[in-house]
C-alpha positions as semicolon CSV with decimal commas, in nm:
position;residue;x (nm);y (nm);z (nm)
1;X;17,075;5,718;12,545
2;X;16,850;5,891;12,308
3;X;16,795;6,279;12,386
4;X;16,537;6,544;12,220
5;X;16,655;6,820;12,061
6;X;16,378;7,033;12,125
7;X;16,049;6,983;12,275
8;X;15,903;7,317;12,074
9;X;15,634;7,244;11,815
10;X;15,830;7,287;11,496
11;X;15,638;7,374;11,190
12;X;15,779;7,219;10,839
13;X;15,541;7,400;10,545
14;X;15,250;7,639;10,590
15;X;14,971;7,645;10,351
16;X;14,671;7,911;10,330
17;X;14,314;7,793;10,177
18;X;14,026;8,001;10,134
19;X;13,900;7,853;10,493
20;X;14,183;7,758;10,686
21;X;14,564;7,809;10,767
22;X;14,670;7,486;10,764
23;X;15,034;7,413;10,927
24;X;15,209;7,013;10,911
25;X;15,457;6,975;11,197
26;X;15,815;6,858;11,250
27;X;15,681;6,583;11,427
28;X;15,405;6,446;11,149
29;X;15,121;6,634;11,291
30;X;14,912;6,854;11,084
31;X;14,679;7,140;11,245
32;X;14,446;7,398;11,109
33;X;14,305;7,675;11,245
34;X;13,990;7,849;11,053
35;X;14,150;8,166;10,830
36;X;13,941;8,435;10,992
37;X;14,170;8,399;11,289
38;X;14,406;8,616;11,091
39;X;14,199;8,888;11,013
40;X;14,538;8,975;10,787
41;X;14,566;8,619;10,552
42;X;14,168;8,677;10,522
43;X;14,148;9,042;10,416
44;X;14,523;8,980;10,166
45;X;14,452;8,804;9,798
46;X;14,579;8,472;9,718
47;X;14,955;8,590;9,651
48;X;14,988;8,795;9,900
49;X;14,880;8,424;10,118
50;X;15,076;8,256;9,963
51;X;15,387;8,477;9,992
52;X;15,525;8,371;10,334
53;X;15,874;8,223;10,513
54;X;15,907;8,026;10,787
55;X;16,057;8,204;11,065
56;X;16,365;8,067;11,316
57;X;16,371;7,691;11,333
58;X;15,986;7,659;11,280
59;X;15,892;7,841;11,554
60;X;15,622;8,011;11,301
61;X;15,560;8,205;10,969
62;X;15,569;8,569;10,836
63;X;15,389;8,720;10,566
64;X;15,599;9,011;10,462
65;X;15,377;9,161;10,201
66;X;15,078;9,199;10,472
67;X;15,318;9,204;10,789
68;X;15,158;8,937;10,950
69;X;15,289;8,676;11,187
70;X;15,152;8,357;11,332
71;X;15,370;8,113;11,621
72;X;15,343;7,738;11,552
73;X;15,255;7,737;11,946
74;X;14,964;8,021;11,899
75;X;14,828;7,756;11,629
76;X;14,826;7,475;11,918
77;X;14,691;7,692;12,156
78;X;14,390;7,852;11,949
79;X;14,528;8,188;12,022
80;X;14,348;8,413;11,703
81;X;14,528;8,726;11,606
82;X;14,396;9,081;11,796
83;X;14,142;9,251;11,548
84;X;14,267;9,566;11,474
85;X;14,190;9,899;11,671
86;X;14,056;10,047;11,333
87;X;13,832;9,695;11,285
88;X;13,752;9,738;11,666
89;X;13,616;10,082;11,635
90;X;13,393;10,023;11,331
91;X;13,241;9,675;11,537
């Protein structure tokens, strides 16, 4: 009998464009959501993007120099990052 580890979306490598986060899964799947979703990754420069770790066993990835995180299962759901209360008041 053949049992599954885990039934968690497990993300593999994370990559950051100038348009979209872009995440390929444990699984084979690849999704994207657009980069303003992390109003973080789209305000940091191109290092600071690219300077990330995967977190626990996939479960997401962490941007230390910007202190952002983003959940392989937020990614699935469409769940953008809050703006920030500063960003908020300015709107």
């Amino acid at each position: 009998m053949n049992t599954v580890g885990s039934s968690e979306p497990r993300m593999t490598t994370m990559n950051v464009t100038e348009d979209l986060i872009i995440a390929e899964l444990e699984d084979g799947r690849s999704i994207s959501v657009p980069l303003v979703w992390s109003w973080r990754l789209s305000e940091a420069t191109p290092a600071q993007r690219s300077n990330f770790e995967i977190i626990g066993n996939g479960e997401g990835a962490h941007w230390p120099d910007i202190d952002e995180d983003i959940s392989t299962r937020g990614m699935l759901l469409g769940v953008p990052a809050r703006p920030s209360k500063k960003k908020v008041a300015a709107s």
